[in-house]
C-alpha positions as CSV (number, residue, x, y, z in Angstrom):
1,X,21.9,7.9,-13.7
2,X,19.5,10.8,-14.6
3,X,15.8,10.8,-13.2
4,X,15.0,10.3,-17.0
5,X,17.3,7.0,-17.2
6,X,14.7,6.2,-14.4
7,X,11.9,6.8,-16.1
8,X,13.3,5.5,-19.5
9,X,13.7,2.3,-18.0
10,X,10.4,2.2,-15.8
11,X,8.6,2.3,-19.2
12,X,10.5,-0.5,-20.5
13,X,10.6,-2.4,-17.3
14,X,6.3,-1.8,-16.9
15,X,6.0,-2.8,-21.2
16,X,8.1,-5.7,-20.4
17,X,6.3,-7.4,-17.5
18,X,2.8,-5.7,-16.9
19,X,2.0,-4.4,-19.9
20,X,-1.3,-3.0,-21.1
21,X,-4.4,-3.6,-18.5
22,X,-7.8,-1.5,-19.5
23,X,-8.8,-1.7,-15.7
24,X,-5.5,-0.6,-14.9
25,X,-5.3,2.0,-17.4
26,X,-9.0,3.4,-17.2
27,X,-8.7,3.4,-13.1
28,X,-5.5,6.1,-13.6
29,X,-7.5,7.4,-16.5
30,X,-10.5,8.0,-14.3
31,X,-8.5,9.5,-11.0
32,X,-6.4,11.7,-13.3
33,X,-10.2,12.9,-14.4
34,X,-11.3,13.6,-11.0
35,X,-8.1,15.2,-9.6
36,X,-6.6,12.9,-7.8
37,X,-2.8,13.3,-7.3
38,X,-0.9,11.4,-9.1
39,X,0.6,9.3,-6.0
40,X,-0.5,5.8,-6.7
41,X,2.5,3.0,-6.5
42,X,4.2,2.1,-9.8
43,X,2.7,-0.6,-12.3
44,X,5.7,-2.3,-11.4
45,X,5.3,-2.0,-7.7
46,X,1.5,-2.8,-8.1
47,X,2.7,-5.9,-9.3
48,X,5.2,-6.8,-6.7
49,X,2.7,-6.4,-4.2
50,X,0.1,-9.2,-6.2
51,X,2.8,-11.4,-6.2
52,X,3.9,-10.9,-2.9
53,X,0.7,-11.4,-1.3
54,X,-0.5,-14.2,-3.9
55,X,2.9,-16.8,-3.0
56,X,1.6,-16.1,0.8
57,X,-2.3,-17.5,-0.3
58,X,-3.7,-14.5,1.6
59,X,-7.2,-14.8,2.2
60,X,-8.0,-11.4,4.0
61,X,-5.8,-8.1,2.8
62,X,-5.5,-4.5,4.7
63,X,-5.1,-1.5,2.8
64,X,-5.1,1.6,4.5
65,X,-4.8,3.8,1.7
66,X,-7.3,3.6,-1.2
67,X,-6.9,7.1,-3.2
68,X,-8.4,5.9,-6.4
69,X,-8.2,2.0,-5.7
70,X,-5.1,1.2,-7.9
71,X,-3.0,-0.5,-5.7
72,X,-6.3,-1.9,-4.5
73,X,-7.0,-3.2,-7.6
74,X,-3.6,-5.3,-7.8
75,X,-3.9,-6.6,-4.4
76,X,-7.1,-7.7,-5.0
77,X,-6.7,-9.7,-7.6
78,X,-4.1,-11.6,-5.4
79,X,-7.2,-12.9,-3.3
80,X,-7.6,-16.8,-3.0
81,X,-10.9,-18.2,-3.3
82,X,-13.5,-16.6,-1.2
83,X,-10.8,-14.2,0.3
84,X,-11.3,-10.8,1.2
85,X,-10.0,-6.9,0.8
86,X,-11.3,-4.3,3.0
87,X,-9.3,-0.7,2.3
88,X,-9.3,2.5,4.2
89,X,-9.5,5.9,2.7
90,X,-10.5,9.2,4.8
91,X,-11.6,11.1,1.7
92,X,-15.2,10.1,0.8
93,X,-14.6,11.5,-2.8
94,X,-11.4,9.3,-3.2
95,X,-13.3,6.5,-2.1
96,X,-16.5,6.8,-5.0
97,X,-13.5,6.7,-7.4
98,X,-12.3,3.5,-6.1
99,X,-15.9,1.9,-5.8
100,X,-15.9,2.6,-9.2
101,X,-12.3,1.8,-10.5
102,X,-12.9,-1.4,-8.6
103,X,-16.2,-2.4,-9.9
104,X,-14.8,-1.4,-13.7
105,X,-12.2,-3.8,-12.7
106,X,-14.9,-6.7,-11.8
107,X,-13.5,-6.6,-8.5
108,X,-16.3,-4.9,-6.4
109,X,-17.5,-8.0,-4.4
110,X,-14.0,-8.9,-3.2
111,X,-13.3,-5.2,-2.1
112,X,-15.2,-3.3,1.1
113,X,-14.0,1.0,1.0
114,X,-14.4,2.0,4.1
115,X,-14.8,5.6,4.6
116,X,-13.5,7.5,7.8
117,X,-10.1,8.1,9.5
118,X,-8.0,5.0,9.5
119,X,-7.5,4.9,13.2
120,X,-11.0,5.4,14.2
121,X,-11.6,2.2,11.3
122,X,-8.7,0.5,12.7
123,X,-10.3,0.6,16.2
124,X,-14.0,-0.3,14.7
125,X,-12.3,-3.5,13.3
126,X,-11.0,-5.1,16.2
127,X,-13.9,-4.0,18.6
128,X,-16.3,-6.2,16.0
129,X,-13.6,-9.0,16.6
130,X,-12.1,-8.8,12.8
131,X,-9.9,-11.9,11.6
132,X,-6.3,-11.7,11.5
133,X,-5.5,-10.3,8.2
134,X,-2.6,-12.0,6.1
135,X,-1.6,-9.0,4.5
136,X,-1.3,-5.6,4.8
137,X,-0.4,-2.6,2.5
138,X,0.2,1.4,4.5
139,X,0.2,4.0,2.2
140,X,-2.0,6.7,3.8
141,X,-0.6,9.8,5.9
142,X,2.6,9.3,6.7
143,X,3.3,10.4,10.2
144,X,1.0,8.2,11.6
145,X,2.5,4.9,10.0
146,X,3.9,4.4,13.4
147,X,0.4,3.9,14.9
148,X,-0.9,2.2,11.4
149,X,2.0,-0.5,12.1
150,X,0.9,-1.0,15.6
151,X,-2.4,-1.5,14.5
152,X,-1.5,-3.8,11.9
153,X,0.5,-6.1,14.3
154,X,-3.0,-6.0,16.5
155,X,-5.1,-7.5,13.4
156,X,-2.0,-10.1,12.2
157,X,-1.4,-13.5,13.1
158,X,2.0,-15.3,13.2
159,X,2.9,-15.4,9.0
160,X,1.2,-12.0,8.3
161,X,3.2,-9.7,5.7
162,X,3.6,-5.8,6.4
163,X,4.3,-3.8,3.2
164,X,4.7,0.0,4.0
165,X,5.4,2.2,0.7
166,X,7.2,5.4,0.5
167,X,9.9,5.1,3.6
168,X,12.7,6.8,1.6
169,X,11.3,9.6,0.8
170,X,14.0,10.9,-1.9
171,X,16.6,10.2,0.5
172,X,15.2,12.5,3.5
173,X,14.4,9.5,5.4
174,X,18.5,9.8,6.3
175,X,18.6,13.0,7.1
176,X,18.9,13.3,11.5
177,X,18.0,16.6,10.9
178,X,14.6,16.0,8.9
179,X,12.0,18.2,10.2
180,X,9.1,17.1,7.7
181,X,6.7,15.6,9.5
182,X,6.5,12.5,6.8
183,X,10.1,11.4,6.9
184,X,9.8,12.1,10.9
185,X,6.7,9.8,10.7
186,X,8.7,7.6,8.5
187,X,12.0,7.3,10.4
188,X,10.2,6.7,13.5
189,X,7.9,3.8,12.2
190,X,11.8,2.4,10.5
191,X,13.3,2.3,13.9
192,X,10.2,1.0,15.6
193,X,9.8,-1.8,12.7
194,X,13.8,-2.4,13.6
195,X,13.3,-2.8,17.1
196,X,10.2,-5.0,17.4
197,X,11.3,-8.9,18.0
198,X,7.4,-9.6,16.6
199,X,9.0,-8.7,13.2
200,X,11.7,-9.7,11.2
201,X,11.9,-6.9,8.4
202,X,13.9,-5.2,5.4
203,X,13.9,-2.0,3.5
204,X,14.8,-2.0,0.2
205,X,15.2,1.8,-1.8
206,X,14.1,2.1,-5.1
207,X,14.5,4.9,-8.1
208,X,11.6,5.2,-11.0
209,X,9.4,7.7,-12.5
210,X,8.2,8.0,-9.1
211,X,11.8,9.4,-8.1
212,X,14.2,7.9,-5.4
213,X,12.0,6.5,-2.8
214,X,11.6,2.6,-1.2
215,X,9.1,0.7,1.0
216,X,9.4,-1.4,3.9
217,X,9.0,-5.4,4.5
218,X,8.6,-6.8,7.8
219,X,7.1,-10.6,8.2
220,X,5.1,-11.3,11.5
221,X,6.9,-13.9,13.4
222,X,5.5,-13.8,17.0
C-alpha cells in the first residue's frame, strides 16, 4: 500500500469518526498562519488519545508538548469535572498560539501553558509538591523522552497512563545502526519503557498521512 492509500484512507477514516470541528479546524488554521510545522498528531490519533484518557476519568493531564495546543485541545476535553491540564512548550511563540487555540476552543480555564524547558518545568512541579497526574502525553524533543518518562513515572500514581507519540519513526526506530539522535532518543526510552517492572507497556506502529510511524503505551502498575 502506497503513502497515498494512507492518506486516502486517513481522510475517510477522520470524515468517518471525527469529522468537522471549527475549534479543531481553526486551531490548525491558525498554527498553519503563524508557521508552525505541520507536526501535530492525526485527528484520528487526537481522538484516541480523548478516549483513552476519558475511559481512565482522569482528573489531572501532562502534556509536555504544546506546539499549537491541538493535541491539547483533545486531551482537554477528556477532563472530568473540575479536572485539570497543565502542558509544556519551550517555545514562548508556540505557546501564545495555544493560549489562543485553546481559549477559541472554550477550553482556557481547564488548560495552564507553561513556558520554559520541560525539564527545568518538570523539576518546578514536583519541588511545589504537584499531584500525581493520571495521564500523560510526550511529544516534545525526542532524545530526551528517556528523561521525560522518568519524570513522568515521578508525578504518577499506581493507574497513571503514559502515551509517548512518534516511537517509530518511519521504521528507523529498528535500525541498530540509527545514528539520529531522535530514533537514538527513541530506542533508548523503548528499551527503558521495556525493562521497567513499574510499567507494563505496548507499542503499536501506525501508517497515515503522517507516514509510517507509532507511539508507545505503558500503564503505571507500581
Amino acid at each position: 500500500m502506497s503513502e497515498n492509500n494512507w492518506s486516502e484512507v486517513d481522510a475517510f477514516l477522520t470524515g468517518l469518526v471525527v469529522g468537522s470541528d471549527p475549534a479543531l479546524d481553526d486551531a490548525l488554521a491558525t498554527s498553519e498562519a503563524a508557521g508552525l510545522p505541520s507536526i501535530e498528531v492525526a485527528p484520528t490519533h487526537g481522538k484516541l488519545l480523548m478516549l483513552l484518557a476519558k475511559m481512565m476519568g482522569a482528573k489531572r493531564i501532562l502534556e509536555i508538548g504544546t506546539l499549537g495546543g491541538y493535541s491539547t485541545i483533545w486531551l482537554a476535553r477528556a477532563l472530568s469535572d473540575g479536572g485539570k491540564l497543565i502542558t509544556l512548550e519551550a517555545d514562548p511563540d508556540h505557546a501564545e498560539i495555544a493560549r489562543e487555540n485553546l481559549a477559541n476552543a472554550g477550553l482556557a480555564e481547564k488548560v495552564e501553558v507553561r513556558v520554559g524547558a520541560a525539564i527545568a518545568t518538570l523539576e518546578k512541579l514536583r519541588d511545589g509538591g504537584a499531584e500525581p497526574f493520571d495521564f500523560f502525553f510526550l511529544d516534545a524533543d525526542k532524545p530526551n523522552n528517556p528523561t521525560y518518562f522518568e519524570w513522568a513515572l515521578k508525578l504518577s500514581r499506581k493507574g497513571s497512563v503514559i502515551v509517548a507519540d512518534n516511537v517509530v519513526r518511519w521504521g528507523a526506530i529498528a535500525d541498530d545502526d540509527a545514528t539520529d539522535p531522535s530514533v537514538k532518543g527513541m530506542r533508548h526510552f523503548m528499551e527503558i519503557m521495556a525493562r521497567d517492572n513499574r510499567v507494563s507497556a505496548t507499542a503499536i506502529q501506525t501508517v497515515s498521512a503522517k507516514g509510517h510511524d507509532g507511539f508507545a503505551l505503558a500503564l503505571v502498575v507500581g
